[in-house]
Chimera marker file (.cmm) of the C-alpha trace (Angstrom):
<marker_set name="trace">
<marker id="1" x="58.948" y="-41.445" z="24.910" r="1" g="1" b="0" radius="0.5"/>
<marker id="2" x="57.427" y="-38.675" z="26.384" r="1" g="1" b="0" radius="0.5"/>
<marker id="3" x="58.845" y="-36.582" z="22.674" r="1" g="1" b="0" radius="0.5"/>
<marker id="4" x="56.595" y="-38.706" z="20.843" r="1" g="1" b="0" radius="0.5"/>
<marker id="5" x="54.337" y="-38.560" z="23.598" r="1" g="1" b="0" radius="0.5"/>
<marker id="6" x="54.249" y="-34.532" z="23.298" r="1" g="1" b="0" radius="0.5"/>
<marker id="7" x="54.709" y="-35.032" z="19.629" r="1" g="1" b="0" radius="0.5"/>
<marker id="8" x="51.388" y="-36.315" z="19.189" r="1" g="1" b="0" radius="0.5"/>
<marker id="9" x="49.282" y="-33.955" z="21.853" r="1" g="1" b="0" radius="0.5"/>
<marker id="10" x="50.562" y="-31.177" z="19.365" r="1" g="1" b="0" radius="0.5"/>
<marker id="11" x="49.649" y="-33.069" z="16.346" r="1" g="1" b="0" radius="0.5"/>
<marker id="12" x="46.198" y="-33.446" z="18.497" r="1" g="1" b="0" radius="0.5"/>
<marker id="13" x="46.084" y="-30.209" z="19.803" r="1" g="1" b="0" radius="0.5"/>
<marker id="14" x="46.699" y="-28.652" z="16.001" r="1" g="1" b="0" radius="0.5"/>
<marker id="15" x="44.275" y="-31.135" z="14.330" r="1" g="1" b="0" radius="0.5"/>
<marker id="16" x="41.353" y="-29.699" z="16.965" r="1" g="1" b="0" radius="0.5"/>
<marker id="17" x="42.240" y="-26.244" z="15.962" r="1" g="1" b="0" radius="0.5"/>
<marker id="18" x="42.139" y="-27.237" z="12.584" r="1" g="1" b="0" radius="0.5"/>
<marker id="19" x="38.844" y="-28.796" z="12.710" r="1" g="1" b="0" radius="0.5"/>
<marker id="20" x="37.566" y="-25.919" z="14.568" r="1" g="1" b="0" radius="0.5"/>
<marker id="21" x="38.952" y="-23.241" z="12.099" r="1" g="1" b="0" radius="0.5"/>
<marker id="22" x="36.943" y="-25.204" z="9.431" r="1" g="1" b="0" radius="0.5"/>
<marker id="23" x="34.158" y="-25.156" z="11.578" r="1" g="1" b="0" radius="0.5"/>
<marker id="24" x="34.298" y="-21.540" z="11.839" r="1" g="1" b="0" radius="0.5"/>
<marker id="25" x="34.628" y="-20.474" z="8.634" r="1" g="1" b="0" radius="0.5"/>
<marker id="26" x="31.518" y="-23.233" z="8.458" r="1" g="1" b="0" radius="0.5"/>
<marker id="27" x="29.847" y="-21.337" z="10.884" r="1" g="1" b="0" radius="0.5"/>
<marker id="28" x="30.865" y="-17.761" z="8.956" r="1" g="1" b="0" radius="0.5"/>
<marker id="29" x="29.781" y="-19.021" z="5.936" r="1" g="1" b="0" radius="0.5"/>
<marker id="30" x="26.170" y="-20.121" z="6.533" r="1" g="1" b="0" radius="0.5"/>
<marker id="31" x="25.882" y="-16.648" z="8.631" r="1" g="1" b="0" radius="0.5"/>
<marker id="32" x="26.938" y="-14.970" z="5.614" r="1" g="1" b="0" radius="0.5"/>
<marker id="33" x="24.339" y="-16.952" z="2.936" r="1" g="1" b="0" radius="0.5"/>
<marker id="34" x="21.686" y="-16.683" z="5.729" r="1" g="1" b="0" radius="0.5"/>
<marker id="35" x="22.487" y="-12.261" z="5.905" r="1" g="1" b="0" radius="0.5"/>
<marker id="36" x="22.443" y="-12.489" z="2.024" r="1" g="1" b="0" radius="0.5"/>
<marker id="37" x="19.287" y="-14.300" z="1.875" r="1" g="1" b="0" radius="0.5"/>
<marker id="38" x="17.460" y="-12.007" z="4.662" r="1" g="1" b="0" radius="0.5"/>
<marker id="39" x="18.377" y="-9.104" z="3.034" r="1" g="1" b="0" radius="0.5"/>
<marker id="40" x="17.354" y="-10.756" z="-0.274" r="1" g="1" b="0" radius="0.5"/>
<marker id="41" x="13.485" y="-11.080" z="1.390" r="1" g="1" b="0" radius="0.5"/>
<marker id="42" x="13.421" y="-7.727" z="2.253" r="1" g="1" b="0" radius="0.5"/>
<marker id="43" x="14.332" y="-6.090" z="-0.777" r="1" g="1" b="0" radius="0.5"/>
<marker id="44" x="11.994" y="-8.371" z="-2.352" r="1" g="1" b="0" radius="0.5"/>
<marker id="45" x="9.116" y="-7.475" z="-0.076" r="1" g="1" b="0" radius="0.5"/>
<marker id="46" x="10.309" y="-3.718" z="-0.831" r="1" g="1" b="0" radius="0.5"/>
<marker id="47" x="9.649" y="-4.321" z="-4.240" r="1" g="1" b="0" radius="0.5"/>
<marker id="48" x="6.179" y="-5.536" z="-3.909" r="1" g="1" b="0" radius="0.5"/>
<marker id="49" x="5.204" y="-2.993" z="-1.280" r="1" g="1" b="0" radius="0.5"/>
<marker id="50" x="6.120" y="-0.287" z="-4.426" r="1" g="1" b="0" radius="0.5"/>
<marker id="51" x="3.792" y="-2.266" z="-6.995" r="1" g="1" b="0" radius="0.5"/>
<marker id="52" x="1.172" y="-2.450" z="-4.019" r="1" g="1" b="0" radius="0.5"/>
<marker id="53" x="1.831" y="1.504" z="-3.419" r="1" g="1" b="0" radius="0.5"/>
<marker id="54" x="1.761" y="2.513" z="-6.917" r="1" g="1" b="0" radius="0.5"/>
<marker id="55" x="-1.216" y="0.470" z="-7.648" r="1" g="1" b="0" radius="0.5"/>
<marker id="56" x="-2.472" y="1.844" z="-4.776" r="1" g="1" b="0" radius="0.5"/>
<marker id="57" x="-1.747" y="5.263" z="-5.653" r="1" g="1" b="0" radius="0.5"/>
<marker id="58" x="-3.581" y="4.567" z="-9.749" r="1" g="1" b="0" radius="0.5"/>
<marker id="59" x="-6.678" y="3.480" z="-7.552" r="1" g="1" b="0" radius="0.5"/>
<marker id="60" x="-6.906" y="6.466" z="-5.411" r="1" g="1" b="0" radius="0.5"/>
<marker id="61" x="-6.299" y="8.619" z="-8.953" r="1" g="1" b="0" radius="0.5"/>
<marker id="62" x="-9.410" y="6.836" z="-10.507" r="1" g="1" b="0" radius="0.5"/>
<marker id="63" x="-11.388" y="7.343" z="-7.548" r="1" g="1" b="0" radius="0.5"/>
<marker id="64" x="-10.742" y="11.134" z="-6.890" r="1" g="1" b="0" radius="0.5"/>
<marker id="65" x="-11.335" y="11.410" z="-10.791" r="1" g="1" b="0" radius="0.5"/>
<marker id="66" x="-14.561" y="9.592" z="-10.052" r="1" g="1" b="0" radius="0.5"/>
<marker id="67" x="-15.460" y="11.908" z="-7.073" r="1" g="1" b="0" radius="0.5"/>
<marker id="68" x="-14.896" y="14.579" z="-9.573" r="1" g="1" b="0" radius="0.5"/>
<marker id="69" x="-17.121" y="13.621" z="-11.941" r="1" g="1" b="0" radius="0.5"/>
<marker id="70" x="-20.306" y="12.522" z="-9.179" r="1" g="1" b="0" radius="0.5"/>
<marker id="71" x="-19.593" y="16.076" z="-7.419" r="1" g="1" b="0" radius="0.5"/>
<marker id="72" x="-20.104" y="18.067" z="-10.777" r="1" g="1" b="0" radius="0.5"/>
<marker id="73" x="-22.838" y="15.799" z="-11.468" r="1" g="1" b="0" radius="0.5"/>
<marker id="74" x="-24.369" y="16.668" z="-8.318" r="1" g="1" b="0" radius="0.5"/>
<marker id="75" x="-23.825" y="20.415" z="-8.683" r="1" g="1" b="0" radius="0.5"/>
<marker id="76" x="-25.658" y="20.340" z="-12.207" r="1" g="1" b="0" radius="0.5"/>
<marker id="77" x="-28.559" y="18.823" z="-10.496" r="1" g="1" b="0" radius="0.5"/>
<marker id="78" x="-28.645" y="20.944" z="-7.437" r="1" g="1" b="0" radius="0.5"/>
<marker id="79" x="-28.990" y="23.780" z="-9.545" r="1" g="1" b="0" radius="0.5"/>
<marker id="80" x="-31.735" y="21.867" z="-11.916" r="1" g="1" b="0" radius="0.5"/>
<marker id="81" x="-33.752" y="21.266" z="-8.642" r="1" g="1" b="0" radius="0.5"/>
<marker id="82" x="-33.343" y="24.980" z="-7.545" r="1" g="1" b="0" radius="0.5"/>
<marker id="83" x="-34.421" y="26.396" z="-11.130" r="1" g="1" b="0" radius="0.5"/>
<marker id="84" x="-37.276" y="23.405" z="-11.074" r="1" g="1" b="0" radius="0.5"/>
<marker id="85" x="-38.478" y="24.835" z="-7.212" r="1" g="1" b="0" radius="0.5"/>
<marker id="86" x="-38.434" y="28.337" z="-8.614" r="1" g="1" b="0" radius="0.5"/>
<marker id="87" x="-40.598" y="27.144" z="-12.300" r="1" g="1" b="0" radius="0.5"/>
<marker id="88" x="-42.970" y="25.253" z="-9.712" r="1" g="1" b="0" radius="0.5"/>
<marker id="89" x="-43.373" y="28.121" z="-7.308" r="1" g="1" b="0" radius="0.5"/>
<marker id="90" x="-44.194" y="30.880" z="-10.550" r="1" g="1" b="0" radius="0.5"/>
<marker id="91" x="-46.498" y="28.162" z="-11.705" r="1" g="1" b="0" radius="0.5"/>
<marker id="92" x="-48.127" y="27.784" z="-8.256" r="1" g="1" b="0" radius="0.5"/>
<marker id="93" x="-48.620" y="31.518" z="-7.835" r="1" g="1" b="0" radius="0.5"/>
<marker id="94" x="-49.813" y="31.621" z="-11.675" r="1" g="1" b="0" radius="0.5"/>
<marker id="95" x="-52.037" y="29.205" z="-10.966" r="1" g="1" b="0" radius="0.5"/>
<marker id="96" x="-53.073" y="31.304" z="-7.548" r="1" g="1" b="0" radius="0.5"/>
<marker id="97" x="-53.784" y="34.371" z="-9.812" r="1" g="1" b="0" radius="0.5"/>
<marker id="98" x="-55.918" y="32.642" z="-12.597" r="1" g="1" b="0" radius="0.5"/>
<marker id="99" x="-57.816" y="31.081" z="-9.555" r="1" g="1" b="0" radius="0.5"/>
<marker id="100" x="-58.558" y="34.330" z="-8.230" r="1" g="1" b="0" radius="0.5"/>
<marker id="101" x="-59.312" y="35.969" z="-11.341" r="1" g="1" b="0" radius="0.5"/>
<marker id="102" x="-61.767" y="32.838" z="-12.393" r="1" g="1" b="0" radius="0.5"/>
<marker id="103" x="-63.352" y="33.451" z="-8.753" r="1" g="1" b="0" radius="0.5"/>
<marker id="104" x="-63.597" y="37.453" z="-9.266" r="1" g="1" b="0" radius="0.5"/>
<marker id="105" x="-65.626" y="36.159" z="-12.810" r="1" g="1" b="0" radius="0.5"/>
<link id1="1" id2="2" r="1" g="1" b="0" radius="0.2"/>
<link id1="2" id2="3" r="1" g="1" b="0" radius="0.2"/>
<link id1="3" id2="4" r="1" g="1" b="0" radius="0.2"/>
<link id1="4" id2="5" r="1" g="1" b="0" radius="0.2"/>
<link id1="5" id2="6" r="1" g="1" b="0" radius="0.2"/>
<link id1="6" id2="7" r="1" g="1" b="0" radius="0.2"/>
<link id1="7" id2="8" r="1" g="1" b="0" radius="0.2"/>
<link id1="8" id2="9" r="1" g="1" b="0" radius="0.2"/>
<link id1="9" id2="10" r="1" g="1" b="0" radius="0.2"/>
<link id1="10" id2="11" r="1" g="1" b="0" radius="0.2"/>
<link id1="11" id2="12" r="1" g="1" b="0" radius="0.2"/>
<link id1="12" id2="13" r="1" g="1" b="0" radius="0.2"/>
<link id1="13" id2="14" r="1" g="1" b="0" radius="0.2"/>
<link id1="14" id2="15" r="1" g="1" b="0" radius="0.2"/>
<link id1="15" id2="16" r="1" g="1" b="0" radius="0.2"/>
<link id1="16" id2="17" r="1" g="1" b="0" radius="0.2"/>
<link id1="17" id2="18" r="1" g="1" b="0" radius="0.2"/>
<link id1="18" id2="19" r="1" g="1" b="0" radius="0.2"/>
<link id1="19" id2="20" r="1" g="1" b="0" radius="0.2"/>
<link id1="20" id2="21" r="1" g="1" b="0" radius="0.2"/>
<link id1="21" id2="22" r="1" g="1" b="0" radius="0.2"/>
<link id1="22" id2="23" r="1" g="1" b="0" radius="0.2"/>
<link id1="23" id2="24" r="1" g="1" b="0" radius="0.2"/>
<link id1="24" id2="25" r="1" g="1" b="0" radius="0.2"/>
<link id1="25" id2="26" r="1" g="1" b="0" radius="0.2"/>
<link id1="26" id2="27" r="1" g="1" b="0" radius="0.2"/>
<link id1="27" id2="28" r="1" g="1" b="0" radius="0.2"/>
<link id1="28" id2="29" r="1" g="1" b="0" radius="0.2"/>
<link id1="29" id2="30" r="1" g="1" b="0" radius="0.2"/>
<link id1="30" id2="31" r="1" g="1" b="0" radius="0.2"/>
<link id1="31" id2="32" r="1" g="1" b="0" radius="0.2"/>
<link id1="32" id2="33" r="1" g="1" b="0" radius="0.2"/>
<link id1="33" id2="34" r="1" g="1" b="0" radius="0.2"/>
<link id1="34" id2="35" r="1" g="1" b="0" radius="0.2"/>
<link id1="35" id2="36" r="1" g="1" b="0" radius="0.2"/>
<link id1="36" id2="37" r="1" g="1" b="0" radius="0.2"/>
<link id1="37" id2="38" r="1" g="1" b="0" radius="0.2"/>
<link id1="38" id2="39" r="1" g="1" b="0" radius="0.2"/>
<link id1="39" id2="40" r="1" g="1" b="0" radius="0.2"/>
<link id1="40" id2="41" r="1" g="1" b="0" radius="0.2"/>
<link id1="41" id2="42" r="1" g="1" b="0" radius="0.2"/>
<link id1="42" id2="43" r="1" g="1" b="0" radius="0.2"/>
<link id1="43" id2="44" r="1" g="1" b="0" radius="0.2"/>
<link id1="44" id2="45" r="1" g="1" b="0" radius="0.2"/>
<link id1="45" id2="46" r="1" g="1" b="0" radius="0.2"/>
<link id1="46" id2="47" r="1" g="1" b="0" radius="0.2"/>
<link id1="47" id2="48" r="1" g="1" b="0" radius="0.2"/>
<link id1="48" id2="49" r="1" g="1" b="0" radius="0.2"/>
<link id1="49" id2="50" r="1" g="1" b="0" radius="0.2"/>
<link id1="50" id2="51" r="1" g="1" b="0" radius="0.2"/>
<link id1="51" id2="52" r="1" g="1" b="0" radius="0.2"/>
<link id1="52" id2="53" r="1" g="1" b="0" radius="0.2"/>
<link id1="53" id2="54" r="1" g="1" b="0" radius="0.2"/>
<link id1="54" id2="55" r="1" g="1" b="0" radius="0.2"/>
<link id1="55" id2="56" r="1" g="1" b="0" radius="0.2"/>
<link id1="56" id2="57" r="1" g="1" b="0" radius="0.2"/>
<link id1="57" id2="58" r="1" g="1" b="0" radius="0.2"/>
<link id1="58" id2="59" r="1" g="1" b="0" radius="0.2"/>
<link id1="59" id2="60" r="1" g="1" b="0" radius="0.2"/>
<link id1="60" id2="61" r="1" g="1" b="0" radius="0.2"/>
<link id1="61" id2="62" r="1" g="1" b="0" radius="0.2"/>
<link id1="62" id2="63" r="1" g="1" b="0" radius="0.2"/>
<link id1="63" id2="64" r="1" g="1" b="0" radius="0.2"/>
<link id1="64" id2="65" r="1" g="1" b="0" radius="0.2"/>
<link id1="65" id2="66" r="1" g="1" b="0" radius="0.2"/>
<link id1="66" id2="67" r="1" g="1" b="0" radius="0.2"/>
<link id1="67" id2="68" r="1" g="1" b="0" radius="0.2"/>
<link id1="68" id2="69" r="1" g="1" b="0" radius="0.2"/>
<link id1="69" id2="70" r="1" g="1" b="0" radius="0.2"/>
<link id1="70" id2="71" r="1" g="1" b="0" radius="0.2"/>
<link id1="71" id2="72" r="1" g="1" b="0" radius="0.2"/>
<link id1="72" id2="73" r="1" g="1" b="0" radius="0.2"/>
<link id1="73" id2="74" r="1" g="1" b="0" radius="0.2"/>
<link id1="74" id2="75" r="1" g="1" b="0" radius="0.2"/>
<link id1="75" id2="76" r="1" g="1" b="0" radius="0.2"/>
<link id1="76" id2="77" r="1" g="1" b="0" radius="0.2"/>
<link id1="77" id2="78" r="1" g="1" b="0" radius="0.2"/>
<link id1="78" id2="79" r="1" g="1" b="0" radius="0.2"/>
<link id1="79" id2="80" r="1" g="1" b="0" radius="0.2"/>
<link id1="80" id2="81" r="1" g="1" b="0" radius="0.2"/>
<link id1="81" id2="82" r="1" g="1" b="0" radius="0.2"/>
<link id1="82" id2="83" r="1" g="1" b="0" radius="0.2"/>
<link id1="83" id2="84" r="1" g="1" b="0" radius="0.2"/>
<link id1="84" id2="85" r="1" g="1" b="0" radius="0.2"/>
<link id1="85" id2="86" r="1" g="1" b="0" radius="0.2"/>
<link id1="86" id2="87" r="1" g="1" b="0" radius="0.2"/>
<link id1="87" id2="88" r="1" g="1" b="0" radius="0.2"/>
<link id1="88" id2="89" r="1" g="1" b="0" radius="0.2"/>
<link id1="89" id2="90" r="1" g="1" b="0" radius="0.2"/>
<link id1="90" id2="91" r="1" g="1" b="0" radius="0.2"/>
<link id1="91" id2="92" r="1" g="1" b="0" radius="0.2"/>
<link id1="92" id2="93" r="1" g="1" b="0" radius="0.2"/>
<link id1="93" id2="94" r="1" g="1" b="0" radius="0.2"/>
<link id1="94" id2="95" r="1" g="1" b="0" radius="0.2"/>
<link id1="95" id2="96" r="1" g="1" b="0" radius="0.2"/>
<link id1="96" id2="97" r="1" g="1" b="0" radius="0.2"/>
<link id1="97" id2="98" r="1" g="1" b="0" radius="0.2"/>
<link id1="98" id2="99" r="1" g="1" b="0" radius="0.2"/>
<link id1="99" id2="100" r="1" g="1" b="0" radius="0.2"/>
<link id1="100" id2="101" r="1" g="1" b="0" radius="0.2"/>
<link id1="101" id2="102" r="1" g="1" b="0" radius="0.2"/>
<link id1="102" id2="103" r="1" g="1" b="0" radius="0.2"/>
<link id1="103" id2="104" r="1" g="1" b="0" radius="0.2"/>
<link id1="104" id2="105" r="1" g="1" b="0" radius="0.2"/>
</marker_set>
């Protein structure tokens, strides 16, 4: 009796470690699909922080290109208000003189 007895604790005793083997690999396996699925979400968030950068990166372009242009724009009239300052001051001082000459009259 105590053969069949120690029969079956073996059969037991393998049929736990059987059901625990398959609950490892259980256990490996949904590790494994939840790794593959992690690293799947970053590489996808990788992706769209390289269309974010390189849109990004076309925005900053348009706006340096804009800068560009408004400085230039700006110089131009800097030197338009300059020559305009200098036009107003000869006209001023012609003005002065044909004042002075009407008063020497």
């Amino acid at each position: 009796m105590s053969l069949v007895n120690n029969s079956s604790k073996d059969e037991e005793a393998d049929e736990r470690k059987r059901r625990r083997m398959i609950m490892n690999r259980e256990s490996v396996r949904r590790s494994r699909e939840k790794k593959e699925q992690h690293v799947q979400n970053l590489n996808d968030q990788i992706t769209q922080f390289m269309i974010r950068n390189k849109e990004k990166v076309e925005e900053i372009k348009k706006i340096e290109q804009l800068f560009m242009t408004v400085d230039m724009e700006n110089t131009t009239l800097r030197m338009e208000g300059d020559a305009l300052k200098k036009r107003l001051m000869m006209l001023e001082e012609l003005q002065i003189s044909c004042n002075a000459s009407n008063d020497a009259v």
